[in-house]
C-alpha positions in Angstrom: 72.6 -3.3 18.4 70.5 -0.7 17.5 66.8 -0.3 16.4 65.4 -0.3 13.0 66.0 2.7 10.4 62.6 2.3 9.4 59.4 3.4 10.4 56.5 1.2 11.3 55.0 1.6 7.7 58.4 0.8 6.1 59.6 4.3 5.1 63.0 5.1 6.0 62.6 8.2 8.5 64.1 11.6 7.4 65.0 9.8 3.8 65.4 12.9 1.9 66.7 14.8 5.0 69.8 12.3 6.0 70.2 11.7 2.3 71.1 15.4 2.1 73.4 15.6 5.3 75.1 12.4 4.3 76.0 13.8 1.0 77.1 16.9 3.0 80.1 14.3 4.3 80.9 12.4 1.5 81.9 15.9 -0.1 83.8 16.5 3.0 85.6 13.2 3.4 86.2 13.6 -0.7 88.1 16.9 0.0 89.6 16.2 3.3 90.4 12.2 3.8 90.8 10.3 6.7 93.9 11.9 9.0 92.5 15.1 10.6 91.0 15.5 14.2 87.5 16.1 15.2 87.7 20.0 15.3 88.7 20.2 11.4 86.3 18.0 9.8 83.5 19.8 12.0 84.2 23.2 10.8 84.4 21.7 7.6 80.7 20.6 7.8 79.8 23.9 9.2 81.0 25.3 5.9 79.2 22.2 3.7 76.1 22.1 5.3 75.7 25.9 4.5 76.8 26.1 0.7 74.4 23.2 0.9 71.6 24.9 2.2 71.4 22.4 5.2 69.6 24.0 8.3 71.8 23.4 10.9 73.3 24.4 14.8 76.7 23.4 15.6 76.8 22.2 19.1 73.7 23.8 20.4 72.9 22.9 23.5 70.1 20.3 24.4 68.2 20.3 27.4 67.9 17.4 29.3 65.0 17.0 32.0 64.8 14.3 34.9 60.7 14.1 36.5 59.7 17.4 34.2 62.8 19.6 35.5 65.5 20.8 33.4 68.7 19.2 34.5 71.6 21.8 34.5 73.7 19.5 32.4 73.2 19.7 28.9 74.2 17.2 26.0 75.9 19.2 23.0 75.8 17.1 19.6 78.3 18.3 17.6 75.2 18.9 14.8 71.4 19.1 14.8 70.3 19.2 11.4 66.8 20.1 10.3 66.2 20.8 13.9 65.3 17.0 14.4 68.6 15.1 13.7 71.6 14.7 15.8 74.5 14.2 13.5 77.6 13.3 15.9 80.5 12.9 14.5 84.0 11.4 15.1 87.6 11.1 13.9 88.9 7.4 15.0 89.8 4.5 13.1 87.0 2.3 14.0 83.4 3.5 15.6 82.5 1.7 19.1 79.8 0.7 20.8 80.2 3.4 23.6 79.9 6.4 20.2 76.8 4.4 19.4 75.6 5.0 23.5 76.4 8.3 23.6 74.2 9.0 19.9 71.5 6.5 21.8 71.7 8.7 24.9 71.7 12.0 23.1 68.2 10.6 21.6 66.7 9.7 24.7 67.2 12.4 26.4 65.9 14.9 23.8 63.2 12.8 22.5 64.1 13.3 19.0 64.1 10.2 16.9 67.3 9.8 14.4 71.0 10.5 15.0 73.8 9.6 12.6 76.9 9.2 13.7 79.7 9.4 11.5 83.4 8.4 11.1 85.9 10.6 9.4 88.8 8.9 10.7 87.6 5.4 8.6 89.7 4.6 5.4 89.0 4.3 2.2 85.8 5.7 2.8 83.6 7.4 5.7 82.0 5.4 8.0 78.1 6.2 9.3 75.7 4.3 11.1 71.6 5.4 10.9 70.5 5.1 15.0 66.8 5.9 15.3 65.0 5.0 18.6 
């Protein structure tokens, strides 16, 4: 469904970078569980990513441009992390192809490269999918 994790030379892109935001989750998911909506497990990553040390803006604002002009519309991620990886999360029982869209579309239309989208809402454990374009 969607394209390779890897770069062209075979080294996983943002390795140490999404190794550290990933962790970031499985403390959260370890302290929180499945069972909560969207809004909780989101400030609880605001608070993670920080003791962490994880750069981060909680949904900034992306611009979005159509032909070279700036589109009034604006896609808001809920994270991006080292100011070049989406993190969108979610809270559902089973991630869908239209969460992997919207990740795919928040990449196209910023240019950045890697989004992780991740599911709190899984049990036993958190769910996460690498999407890199």
């Amino acid at each position: 469904m969607h394209e390779s994790t890897r770069k062209n030379d075979g080294e996983i892109l943002y390795k140490d970078e999404s190794y550290r935001i990933m962790g970031a989750c499985f403390e959260v998911y370890k302290e929180k569980s499945n069972g909560f909506v969207e809004p909780v497990y989101q400030e609880c990553l605001e608070i993670e990513f920080a003791s962490q040390g994880i750069p981060f803006a909680a949904q900034a604002e992306l611009e979005i441009h159509y032909k070279g002009q700036p589109l009034k519309r604006r896609y808001i991620p809920d994270f991006l992390c080292f100011e070049k990886i989406i993190v969108e999360i979610k809270a559902v029982s089973k991630l869908t192809d239209e969460h992997r869209a919207q990740v795919i579309n928040y990449l196209k239309a910023t240019g950045l490269n890697l989004g992780l989208l991740v599911n709190f809402g899984h049990y036993p454990k958190v769910e996460y999918e690498r999407i890199v374009l």
